[in-house]
Each structure stands twice: as C-alpha cells, then as structure tokens.
MIDOSE-1310 file (N, C-alpha, C; in nm, 2 decimals, decimal comma, always signed):
residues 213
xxxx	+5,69/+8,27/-0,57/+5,72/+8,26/-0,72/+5,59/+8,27/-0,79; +5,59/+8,37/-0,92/+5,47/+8,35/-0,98/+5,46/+8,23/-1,08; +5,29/+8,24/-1,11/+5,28/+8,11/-1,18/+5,38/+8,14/-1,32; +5,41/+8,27/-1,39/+5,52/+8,29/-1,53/+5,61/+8,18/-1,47
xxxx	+5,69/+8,27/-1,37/+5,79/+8,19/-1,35/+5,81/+8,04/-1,28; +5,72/+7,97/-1,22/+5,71/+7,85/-1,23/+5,68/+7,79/-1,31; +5,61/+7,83/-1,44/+5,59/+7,76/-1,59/+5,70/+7,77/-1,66; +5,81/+7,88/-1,63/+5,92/+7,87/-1,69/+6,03/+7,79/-1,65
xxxx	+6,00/+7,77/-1,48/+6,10/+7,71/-1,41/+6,10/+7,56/-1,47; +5,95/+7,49/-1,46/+5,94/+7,38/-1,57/+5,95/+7,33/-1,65; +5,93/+7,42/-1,75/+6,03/+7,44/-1,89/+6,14/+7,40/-1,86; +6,21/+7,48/-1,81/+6,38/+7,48/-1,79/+6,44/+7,33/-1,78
xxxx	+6,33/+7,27/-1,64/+6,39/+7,16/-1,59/+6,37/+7,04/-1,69; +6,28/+7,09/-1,77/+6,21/+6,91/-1,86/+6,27/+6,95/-1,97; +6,36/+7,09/-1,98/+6,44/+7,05/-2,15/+6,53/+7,00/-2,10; +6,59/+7,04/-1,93/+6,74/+7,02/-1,89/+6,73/+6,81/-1,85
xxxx	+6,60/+6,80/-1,85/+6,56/+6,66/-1,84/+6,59/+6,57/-2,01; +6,52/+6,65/-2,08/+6,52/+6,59/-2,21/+6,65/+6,57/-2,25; +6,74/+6,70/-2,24/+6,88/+6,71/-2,28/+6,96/+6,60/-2,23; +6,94/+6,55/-2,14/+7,03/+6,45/-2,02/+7,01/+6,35/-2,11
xxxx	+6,82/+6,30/-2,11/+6,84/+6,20/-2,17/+6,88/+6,12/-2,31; +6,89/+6,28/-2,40/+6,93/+6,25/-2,52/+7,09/+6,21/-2,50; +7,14/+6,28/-2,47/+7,27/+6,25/-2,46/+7,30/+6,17/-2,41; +7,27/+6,11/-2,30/+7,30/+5,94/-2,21/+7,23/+5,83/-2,33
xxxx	+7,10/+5,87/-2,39/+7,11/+5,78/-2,52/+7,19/+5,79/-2,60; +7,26/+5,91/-2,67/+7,35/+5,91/-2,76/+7,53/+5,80/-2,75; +7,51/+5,82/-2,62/+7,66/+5,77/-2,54/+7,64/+5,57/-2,53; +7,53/+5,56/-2,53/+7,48/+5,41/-2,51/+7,45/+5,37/-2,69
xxxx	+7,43/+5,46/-2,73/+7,42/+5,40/-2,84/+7,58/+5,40/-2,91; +7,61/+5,46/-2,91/+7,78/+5,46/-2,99/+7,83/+5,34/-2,89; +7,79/+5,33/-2,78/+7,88/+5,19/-2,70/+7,83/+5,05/-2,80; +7,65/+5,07/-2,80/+7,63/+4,92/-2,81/+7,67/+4,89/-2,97
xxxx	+7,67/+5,03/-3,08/+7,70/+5,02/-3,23/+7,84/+4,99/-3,24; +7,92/+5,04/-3,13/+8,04/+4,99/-3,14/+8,11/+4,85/-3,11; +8,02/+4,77/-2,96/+8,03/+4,66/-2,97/+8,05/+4,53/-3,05; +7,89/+4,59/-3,16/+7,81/+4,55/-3,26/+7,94/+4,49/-3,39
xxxx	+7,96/+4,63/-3,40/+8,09/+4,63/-3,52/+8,21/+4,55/-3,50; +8,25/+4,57/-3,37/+8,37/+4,46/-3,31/+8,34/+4,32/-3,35; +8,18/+4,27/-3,28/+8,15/+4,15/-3,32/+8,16/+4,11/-3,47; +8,13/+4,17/-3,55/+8,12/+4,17/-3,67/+8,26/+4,15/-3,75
xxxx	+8,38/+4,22/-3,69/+8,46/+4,19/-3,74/+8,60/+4,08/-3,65; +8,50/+4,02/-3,55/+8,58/+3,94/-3,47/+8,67/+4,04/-3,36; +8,68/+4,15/-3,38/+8,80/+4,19/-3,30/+8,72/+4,27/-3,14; +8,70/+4,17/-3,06/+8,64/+4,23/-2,92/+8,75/+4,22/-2,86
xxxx	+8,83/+4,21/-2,87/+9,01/+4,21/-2,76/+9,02/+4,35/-2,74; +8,97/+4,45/-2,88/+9,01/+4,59/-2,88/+8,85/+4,63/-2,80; +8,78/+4,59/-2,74/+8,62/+4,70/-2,71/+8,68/+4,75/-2,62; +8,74/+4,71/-2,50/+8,76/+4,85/-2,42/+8,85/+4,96/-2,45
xxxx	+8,94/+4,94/-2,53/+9,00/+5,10/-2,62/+8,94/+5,16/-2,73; +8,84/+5,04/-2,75/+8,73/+5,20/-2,84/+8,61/+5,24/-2,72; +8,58/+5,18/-2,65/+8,40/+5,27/-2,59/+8,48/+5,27/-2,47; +8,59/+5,23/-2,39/+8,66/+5,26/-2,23/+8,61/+5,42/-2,20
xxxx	+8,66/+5,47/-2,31/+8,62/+5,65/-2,23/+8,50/+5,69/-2,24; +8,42/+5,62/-2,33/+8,32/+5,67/-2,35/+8,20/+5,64/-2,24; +8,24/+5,52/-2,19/+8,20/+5,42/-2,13/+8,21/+5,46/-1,93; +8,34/+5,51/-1,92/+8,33/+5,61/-1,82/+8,26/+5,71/-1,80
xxxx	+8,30/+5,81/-1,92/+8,19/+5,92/-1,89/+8,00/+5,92/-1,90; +7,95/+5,80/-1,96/+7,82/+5,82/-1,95/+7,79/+5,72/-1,82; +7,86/+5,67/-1,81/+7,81/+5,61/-1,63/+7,86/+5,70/-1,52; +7,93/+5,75/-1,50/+8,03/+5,89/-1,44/+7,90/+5,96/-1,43
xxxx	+7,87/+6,02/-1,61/+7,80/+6,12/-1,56/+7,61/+6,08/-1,50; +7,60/+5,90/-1,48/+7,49/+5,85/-1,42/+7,46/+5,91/-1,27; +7,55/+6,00/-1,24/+7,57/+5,99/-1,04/+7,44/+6,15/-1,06; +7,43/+6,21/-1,15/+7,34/+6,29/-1,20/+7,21/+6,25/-1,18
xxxx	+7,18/+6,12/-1,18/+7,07/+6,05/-1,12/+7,00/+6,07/-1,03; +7,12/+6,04/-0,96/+7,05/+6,03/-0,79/+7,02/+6,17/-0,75; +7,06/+6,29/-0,79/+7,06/+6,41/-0,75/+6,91/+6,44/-0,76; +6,87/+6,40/-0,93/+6,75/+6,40/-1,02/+6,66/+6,35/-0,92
xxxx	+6,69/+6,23/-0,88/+6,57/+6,17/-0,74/+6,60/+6,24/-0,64; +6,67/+6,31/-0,59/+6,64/+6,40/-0,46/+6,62/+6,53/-0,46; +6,62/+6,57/-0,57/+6,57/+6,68/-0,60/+6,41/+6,68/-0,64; +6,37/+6,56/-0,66/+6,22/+6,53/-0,72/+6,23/+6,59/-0,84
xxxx	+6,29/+6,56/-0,92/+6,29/+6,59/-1,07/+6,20/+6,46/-1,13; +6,24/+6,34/-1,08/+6,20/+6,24/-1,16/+6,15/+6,17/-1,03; +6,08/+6,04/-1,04/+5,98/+5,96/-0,95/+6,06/+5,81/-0,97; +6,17/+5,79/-0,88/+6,24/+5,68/-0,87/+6,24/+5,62/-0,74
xxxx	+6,29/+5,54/-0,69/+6,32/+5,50/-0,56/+6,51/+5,51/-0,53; +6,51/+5,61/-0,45/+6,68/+5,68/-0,43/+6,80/+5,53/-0,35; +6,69/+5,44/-0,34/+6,76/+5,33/-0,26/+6,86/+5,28/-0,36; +6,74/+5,26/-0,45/+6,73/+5,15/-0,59/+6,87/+5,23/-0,69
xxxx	+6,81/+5,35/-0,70/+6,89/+5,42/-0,79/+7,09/+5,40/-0,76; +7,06/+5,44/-0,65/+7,19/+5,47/-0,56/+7,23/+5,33/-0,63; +7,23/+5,19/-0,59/+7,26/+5,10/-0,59/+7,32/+5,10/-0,72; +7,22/+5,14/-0,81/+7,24/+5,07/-0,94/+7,34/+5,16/-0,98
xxxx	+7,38/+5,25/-0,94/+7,44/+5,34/-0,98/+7,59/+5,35/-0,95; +7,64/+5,31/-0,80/+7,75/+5,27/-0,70/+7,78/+5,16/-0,80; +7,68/+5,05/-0,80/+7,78/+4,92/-0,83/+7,81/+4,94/-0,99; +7,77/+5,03/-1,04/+7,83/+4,99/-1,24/+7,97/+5,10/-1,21
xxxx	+7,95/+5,22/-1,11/+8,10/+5,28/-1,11/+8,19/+5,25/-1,07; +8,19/+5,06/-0,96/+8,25/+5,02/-0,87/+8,34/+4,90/-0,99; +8,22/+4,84/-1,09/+8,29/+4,77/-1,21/+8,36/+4,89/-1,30; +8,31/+5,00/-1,35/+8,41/+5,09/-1,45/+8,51/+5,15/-1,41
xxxx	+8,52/+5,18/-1,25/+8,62/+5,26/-1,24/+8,70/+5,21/-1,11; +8,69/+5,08/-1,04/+8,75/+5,01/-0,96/+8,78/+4,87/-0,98; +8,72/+4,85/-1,12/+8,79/+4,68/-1,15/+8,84/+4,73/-1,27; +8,72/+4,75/-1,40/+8,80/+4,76/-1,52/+8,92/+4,84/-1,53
xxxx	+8,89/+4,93/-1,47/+9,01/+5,08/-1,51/+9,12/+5,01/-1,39; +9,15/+4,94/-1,30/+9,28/+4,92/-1,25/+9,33/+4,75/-1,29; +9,26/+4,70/-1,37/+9,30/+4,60/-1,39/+9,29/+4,58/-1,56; +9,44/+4,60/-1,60/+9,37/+4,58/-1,79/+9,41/+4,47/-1,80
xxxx	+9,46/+4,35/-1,75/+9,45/+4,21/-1,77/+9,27/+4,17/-1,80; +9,16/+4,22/-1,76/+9,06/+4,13/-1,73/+8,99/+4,23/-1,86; +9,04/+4,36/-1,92/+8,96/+4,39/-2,00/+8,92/+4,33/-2,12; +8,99/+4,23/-2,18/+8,96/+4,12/-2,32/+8,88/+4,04/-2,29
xxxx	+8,83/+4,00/-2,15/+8,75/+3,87/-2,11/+8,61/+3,93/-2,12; +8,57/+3,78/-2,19/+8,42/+3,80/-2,25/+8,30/+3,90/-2,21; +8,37/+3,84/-2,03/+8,24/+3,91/-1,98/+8,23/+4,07/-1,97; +8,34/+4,14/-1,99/+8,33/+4,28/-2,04/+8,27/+4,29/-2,13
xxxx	+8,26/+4,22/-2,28/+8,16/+4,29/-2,40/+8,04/+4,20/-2,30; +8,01/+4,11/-2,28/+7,86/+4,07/-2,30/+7,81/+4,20/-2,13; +7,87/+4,21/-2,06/+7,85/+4,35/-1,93/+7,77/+4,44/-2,01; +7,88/+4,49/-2,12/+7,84/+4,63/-2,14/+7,73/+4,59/-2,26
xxxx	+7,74/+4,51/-2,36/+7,66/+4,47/-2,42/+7,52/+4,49/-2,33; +7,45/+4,43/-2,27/+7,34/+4,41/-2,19/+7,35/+4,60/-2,09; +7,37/+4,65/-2,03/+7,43/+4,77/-2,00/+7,36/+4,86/-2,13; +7,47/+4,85/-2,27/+7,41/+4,94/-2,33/+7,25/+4,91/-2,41
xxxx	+7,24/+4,82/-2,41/+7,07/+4,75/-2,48/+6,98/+4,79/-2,37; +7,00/+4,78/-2,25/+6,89/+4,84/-2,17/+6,91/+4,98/-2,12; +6,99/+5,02/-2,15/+6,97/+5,19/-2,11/+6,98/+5,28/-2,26; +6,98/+5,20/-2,36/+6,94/+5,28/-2,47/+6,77/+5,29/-2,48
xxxx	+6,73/+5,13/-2,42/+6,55/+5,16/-2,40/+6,55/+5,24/-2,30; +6,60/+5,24/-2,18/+6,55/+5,33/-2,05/+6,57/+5,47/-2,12; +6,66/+5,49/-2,14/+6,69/+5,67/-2,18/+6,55/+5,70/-2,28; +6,59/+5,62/-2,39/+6,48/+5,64/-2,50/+6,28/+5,67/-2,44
xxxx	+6,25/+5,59/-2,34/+6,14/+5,61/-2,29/+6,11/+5,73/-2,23; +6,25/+5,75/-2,11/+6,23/+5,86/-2,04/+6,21/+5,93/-2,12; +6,28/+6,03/-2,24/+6,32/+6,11/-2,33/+6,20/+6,13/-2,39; +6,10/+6,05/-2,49/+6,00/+6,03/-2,52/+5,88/+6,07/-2,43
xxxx	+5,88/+6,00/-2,36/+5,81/+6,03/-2,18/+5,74/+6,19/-2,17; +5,88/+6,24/-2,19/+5,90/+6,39/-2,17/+5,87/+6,50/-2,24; +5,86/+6,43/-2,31/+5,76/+6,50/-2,48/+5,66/+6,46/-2,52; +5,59/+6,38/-2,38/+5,41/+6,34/-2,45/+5,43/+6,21/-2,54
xxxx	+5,52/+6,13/-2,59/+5,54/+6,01/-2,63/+5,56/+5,92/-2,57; +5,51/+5,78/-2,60/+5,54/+5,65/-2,51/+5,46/+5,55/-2,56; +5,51/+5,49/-2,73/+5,49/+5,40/-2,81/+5,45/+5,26/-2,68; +5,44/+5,16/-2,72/+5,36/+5,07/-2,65/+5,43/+4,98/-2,70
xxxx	+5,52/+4,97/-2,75/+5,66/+4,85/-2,79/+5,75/+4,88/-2,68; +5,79/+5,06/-2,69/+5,91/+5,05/-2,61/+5,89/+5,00/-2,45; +5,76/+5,05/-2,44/+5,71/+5,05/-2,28/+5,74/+4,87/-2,22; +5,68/+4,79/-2,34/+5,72/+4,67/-2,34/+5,78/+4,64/-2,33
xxxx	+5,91/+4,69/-2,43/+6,09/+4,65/-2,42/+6,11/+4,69/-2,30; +6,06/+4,81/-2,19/+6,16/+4,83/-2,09/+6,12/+4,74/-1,99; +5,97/+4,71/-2,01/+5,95/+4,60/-1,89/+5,96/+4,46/-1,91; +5,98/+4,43/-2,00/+6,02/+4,28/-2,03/+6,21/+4,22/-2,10
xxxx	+6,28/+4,31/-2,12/+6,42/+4,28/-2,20/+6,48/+4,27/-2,05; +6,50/+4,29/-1,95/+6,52/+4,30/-1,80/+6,52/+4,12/-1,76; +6,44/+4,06/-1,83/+6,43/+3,92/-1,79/+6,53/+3,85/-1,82; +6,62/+3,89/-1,93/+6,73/+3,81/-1,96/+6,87/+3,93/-1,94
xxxx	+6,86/+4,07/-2,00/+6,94/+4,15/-1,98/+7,03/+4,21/-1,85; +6,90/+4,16/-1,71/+6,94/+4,22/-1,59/+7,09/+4,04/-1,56; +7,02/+3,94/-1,60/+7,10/+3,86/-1,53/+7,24/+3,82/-1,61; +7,22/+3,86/-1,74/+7,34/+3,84/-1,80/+7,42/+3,99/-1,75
xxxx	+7,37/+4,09/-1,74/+7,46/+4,20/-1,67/+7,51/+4,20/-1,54; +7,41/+4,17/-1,49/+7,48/+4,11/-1,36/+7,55/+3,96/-1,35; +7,55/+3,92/-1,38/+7,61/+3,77/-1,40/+7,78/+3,81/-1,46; +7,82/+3,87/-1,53/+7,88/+3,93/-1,63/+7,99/+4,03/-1,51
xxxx	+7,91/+4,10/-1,47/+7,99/+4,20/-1,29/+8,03/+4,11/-1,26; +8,00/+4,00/-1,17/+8,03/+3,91/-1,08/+8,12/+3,84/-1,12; +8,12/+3,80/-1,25/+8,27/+3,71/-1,32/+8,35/+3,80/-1,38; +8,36/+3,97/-1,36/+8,47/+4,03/-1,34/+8,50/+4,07/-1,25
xxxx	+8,45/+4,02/-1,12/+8,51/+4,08/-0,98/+8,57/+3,97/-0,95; +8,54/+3,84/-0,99/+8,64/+3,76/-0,94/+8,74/+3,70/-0,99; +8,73/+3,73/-1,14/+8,83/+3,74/-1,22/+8,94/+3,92/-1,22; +8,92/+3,95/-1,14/+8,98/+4,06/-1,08/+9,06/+4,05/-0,93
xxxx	+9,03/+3,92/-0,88/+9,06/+3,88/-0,70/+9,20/+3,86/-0,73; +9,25/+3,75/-0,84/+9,46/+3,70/-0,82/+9,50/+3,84/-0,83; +9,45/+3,98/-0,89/+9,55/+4,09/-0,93/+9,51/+4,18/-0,80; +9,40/+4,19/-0,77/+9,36/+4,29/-0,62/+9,47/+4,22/-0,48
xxxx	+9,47/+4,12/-0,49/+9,54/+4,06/-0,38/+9,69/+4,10/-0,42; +9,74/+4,13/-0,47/+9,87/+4,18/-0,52/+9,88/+4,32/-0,47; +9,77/+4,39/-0,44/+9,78/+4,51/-0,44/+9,77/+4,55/-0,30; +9,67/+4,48/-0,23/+9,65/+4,54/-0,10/+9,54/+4,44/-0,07
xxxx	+9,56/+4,34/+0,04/+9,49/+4,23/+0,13/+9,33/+4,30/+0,18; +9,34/+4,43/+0,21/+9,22/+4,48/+0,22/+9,09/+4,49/+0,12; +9,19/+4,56/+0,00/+9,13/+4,52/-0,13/+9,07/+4,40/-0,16; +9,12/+4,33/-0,17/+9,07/+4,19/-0,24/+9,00/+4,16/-0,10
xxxx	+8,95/+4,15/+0,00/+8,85/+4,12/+0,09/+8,72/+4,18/+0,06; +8,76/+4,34/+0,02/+8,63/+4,43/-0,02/+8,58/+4,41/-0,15; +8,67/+4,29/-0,22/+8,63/+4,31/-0,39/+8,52/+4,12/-0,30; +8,56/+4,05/-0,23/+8,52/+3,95/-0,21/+8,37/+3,96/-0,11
xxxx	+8,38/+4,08/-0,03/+8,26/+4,11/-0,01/+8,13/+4,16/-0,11; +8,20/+4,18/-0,21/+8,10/+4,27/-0,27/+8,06/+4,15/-0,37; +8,16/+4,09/-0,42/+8,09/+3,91/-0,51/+7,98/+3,83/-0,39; +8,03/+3,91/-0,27/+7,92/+3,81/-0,23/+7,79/+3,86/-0,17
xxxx	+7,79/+3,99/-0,20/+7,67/+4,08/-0,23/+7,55/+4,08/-0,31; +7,63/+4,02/-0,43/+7,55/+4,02/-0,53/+7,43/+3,93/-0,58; +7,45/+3,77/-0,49/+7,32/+3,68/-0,49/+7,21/+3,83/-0,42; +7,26/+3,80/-0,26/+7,13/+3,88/-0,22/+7,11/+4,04/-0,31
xxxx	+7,19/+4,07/-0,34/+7,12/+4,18/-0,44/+7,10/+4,17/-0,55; +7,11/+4,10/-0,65/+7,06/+4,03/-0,73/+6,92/+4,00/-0,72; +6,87/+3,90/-0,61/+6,74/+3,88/-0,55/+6,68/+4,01/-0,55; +6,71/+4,09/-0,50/+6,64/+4,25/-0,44/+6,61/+4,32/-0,54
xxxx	+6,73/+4,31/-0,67/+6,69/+4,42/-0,72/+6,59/+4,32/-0,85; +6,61/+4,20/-0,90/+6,51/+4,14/-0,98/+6,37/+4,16/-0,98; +6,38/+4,09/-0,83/+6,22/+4,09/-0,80/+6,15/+4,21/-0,80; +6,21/+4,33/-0,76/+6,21/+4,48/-0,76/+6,12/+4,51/-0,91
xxxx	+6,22/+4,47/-0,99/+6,18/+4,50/-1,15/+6,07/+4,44/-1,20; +6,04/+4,31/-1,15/+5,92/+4,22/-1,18/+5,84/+4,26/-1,11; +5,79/+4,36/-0,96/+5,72/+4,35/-0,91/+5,67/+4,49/-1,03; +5,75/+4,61/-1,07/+5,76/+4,68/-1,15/+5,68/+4,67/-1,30
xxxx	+5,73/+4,52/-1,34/+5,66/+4,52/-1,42/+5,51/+4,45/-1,46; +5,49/+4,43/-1,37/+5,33/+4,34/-1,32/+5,25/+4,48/-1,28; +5,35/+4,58/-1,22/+5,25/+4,72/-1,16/+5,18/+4,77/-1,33; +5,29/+4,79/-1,42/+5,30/+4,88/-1,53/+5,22/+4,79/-1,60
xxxx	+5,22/+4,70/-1,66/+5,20/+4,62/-1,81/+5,06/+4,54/-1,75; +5,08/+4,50/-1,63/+4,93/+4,46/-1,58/+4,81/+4,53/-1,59; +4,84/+4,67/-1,60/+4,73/+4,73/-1,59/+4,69/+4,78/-1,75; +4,77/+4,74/-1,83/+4,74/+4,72/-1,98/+4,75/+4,92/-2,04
xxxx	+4,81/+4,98/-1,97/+4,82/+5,09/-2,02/+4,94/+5,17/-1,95; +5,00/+5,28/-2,00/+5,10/+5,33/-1,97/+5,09/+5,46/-1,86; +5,24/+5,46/-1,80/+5,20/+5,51/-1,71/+5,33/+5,63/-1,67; +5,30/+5,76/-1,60/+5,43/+5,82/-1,60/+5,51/+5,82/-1,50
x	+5,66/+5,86/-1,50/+5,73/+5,85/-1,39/+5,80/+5,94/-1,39
C-alpha cells in the first residue's frame, strides 16, 4: 500500500472513529437528559418507555467495541472490554427486556443513570482525543467519577438480577440458576474490574499529564 493510500486509509478510520463516538455520545446523552427530566417531574415509573429503545440500541451497538480492539483501532484490553460489554447486554436484553415487572424498580434509573454519566465522559474524551483535544477536567472526570459511578452501576445490575430470580424461575429452572450464577459473579468481578480502573487511574493522573489511547 502506498503511503497516499495509508494516509487516506487513516483518515477513513479516525472519522469512522470520531463518527462512532459522536453518536454513542449523542445516544447517552438523550438517555441521561431524559432521566433528568423524569426526575424533575417525579415520573420514573415511565424511564424505560421513554430511553428502553434507545437504550438497547446504543449498548447493542457497544459490541462495535470489541471489533475496534481487535482490529487495533483503539488500545484497550479485549478481556476488559468483552466483559464490560457481555454483562450491560446480559442486563438490557436478558433481564430488563424479559422481565417488565422489574422495569419501575429504582435500580433501573439509578443503573442507567450512572451508565449514562460515565459514558457520556468516556465517549466525550475518546471523540475529543481524536481531534487533538483532551481538556484536563474531562481527563479527571473519566478517571475519578468511576469511584462512586462504577459501584452504584454495578451495585444497581446486581439488584436487578435478583430482583429478576421469582420471574426467571417461572420460566425455566436452568435460567434462574444462570441468572444466580452470574449475581454471584459479580463480587469477584466487581473486585477485577475496580481495581483494574484504579490501577488505570494512578497510571494516567499520576503522571500529572495526559496520555493517548
């Protein structure tokens, strides 16, 4: 390949990068302004029939991710990704979406709430990132709002998987053993993936300057 055409090929990939991340921010952001509004007017009974679809398709189209890290598009760890990626489509599209008894319970807005506040900064940095920008607040937000955001999100999963177990067991005995394996996945992954983010952010913020990925 000539160097034109690998300068073009580059091009290609970092608008088709930029493009991703505008849009996965645009999709996080209508979630969390819509949350926002609900709170505001008391009515969170209705959040999953306003951001439900929306809410599928920008995690849906998260599986885009992992491709991104195996293709070397972006500089992730495909372990980490995978994970993080499996278990939010395993709450949207294997608890929430078969179970609408559990969609009014709190821990659905405060899930997605925490969900969309940190991947409006993740997108936003990447996106930035990719155009030579990377303010020194957001860098901060992405490595420090993780201290409270990862555990109320995760915390939040876990008390809709097992506020999901009286209705899975209705369905199929297999089910509700796989929904009970996976509540009990989540201390030790929880552990793995925390420390993960903190070891993350002592790499990044320690070194008092910014860094690319």
């Amino acid at each position: 390949m000539s160097s034109k055409n690998k300068v073009e090929t580059t091009r290609g990939l970092n608008g088709y990068l930029i493009f991703y991340n505008a849009a996965s921010w645009a999709g996080w952001s209508y979630i969390l302004l819509s949350i926002l509004e609900l709170i505001v007017n008391d009515d969170l009974a209705k959040a999953y029939d306003k951001i439900g679809w929306t809410l599928k398709l920008v995690q849906t189209g998260a599986i885009l991710e992992i491709f991104h890290v195996l293709l070397g598009l972006v500089r992730s760890s495909l372990p980490t990704t995978i994970i993080q990626v499996a278990s939010r489509l395993t709450l949207v599209w294997i608890i929430v979406n078969n179970f609408p008894e559990i969609r009014s319970h709190w821990a659905f807005t405060s899930m997605t709430m925490a969900w969309s506040i940190t991947e409006c900064i993740r997108y936003a940095f990447y996106g930035l990132n990719l155009v030579g920008s990377q303010p020194g607040w957001l860098l901060w937000c992405r490595y420090t709002f993780f201290f409270i955001l990862y555990p109320v999100g995760a915390g939040s999963e876990a008390v809709l998987v097992f506020e999901s177990l009286p209705y899975a067991i209705k369905i199929n005995t297999s089910f509700y053993w796989a929904l009970v394996t996976i509540l009990l996945i989540y201390v030790p992954g929880f552990y793995t993936m925390y420390t993960h983010m903190i070891g993350q952010r002592r790499k990044i913020l320690g070194k008092g300057k910014a860094k690319k990925f």
